[in-house]
C-alpha positions in Angstrom: -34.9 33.3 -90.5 -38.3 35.2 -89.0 -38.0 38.0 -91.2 -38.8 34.6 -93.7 -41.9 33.4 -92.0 -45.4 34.4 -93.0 -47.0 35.7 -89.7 -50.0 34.3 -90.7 -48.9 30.7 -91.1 -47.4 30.7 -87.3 -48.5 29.8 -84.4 -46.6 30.0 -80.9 -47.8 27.7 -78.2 -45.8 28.5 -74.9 -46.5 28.5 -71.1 -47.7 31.3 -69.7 -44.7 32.9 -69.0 -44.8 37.0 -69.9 -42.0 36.8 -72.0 -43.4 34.9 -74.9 -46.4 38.0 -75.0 -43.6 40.1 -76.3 -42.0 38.2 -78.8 -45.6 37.4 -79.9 -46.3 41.2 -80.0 -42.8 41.8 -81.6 -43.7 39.3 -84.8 -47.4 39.6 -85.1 -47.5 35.8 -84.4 -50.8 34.1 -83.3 -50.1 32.8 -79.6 -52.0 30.4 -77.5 -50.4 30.0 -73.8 -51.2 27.0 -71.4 -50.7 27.4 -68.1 -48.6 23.8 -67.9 -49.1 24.3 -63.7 -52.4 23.8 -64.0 -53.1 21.8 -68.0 -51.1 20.3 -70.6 -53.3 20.7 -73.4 -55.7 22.7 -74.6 -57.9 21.1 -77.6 -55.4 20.6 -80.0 -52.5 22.6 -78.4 -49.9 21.9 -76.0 -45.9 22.1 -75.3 -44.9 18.9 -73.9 -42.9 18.2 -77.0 -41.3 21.0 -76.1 -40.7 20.2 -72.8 -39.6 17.2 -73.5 -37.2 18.3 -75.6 -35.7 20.4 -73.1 -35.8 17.9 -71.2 -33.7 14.8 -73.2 -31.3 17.7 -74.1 -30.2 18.8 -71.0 -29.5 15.0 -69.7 -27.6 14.3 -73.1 -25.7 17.9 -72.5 -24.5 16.9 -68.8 -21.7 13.9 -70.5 -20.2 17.0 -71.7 -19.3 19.0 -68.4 -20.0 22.4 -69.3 -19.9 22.7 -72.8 -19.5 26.2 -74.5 -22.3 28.8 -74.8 -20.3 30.2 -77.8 -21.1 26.8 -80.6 -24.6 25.2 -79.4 -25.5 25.0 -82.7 -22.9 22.7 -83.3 -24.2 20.4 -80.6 -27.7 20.3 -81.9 -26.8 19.2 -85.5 
């Protein structure tokens, strides 16, 4: 699915967690980190939908007791 996505057209908004720098790097993405210790937004940017996203998810995943690593996708649909 990347190899399908104009570079230009995307930007990554992430914490500021090293990782994301790579995959930034890696894709020639635009990427504007927020430090989500210290703000949660910056301007027009910011990653608590993100978070919060996370978030609902892992509450609705605990009814399931473990579920399998190998099908998330099918969980998400």
């Amino acid at each position: 699915m990347l190899e399908l996505l104009d570079s230009r057209d995307v930007l990554l908004c992430s914490d500021s967690k090293s990782s994301y720098r790579g995959f930034d790097l890696m894709f020639d993405f635009a990427h504007e980190t927020i430090n989500a210790g210290k703000e949660h937004t910056r301007g027009i940017y910011h990653v608590q939908n993100v978070n919060a996203y996370g978030s609902r998810l892992k509450k609705w995943l605990v009814r399931f007791h473990r579920v399998s690593t190998k099908y998330p996708n099918s969980y998400l649909g």
